[in-house]
N, C-alpha and C positions, 0 to 999 in steps of 0.2 A: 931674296933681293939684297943687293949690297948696295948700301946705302952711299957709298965713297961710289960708286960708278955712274952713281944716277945724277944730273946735272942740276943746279939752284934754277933756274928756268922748268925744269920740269918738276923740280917739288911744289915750285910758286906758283904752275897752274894749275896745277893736283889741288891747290890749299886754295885756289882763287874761283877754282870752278866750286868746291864744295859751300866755299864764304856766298856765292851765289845763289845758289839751289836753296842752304839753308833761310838767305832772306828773304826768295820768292814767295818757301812755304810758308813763314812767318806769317810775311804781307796776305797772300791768300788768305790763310783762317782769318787774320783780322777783318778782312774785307766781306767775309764769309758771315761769319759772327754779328759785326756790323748789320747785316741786311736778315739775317734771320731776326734779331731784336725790333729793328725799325718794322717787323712785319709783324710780328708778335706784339708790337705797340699799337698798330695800326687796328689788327682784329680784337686786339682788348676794348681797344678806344671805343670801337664799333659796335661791338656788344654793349658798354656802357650808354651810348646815346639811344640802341634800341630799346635797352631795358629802364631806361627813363622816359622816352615817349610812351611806352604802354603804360607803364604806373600810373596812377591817379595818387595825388598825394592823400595822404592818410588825415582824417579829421585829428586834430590835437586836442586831446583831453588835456584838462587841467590837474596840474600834479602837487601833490600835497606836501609843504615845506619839511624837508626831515626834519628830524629830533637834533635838535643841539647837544653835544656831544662834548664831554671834557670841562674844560676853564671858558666858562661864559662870561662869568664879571669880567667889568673892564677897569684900568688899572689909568688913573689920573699922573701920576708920576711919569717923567720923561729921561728915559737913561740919560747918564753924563757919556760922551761922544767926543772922543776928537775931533779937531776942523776936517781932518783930512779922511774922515769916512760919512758915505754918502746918508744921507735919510734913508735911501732904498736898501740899503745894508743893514739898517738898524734893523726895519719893520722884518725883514727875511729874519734877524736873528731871531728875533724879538719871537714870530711866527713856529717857529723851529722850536723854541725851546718852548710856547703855551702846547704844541701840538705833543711833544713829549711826556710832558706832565700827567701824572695819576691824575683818575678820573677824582675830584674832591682835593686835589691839591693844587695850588696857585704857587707857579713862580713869578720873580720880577727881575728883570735885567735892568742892574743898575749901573753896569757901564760896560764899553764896548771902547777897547783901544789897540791899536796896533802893535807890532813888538816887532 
């Protein structure tokens, strides 16, 4: 096919017809997709509601507090903090680094500041 013979008209509806087709099938599977999910939501859903009304809730035993684990002592000292970090940032660190800690060894965060 020679491509100088063939007219800009006919390559633009070659290329306009194909820009079409390709969006239709796009949109289709989306649409497609769409409705299989929303149906696969519906029969989960469905199942979930039946299998709650047959259950009978389970009596609750009472459960016995674990074992304290790690750095138990508490530490009276309050790290030094710049104005501009939160309390809730402190106790996270604060958290983070007792949970780190060998079990018999105590650290203390004695300051926390930004850089």
């Amino acid at each position: 096919m020679n491509l100088l013979a063939v007219s800009l008209g006919e390559i633009l509806s070659d290329v306009g017809l194909t820009t079409v087709i390709g969006l239709v099938v796009v949109f289709f599977v989306l649409v497609l997709l769409t409705a299989i999910f929303k149906v696969f939501g519906t029969v989960m859903s469905r199942g979930e509601k039946a299998s709650q009304s047959v259950r009978e809730p389970a009596p609750v035993a009472p459960v016995a507090a674990a074992p304290m684990v790690g750095n138990t002592q508490t530490v009276s000292s309050t790290p030094e903090v710049s104005n501009s970090i939160p309390p809730e940032t402190v106790a996270v660190v604060s958290a983070a680094v007792a949970c780190m800690a060998p079990a018999g060894k105590q650290y203390v965060v004695r300051g926390i500041h930004k850089r």
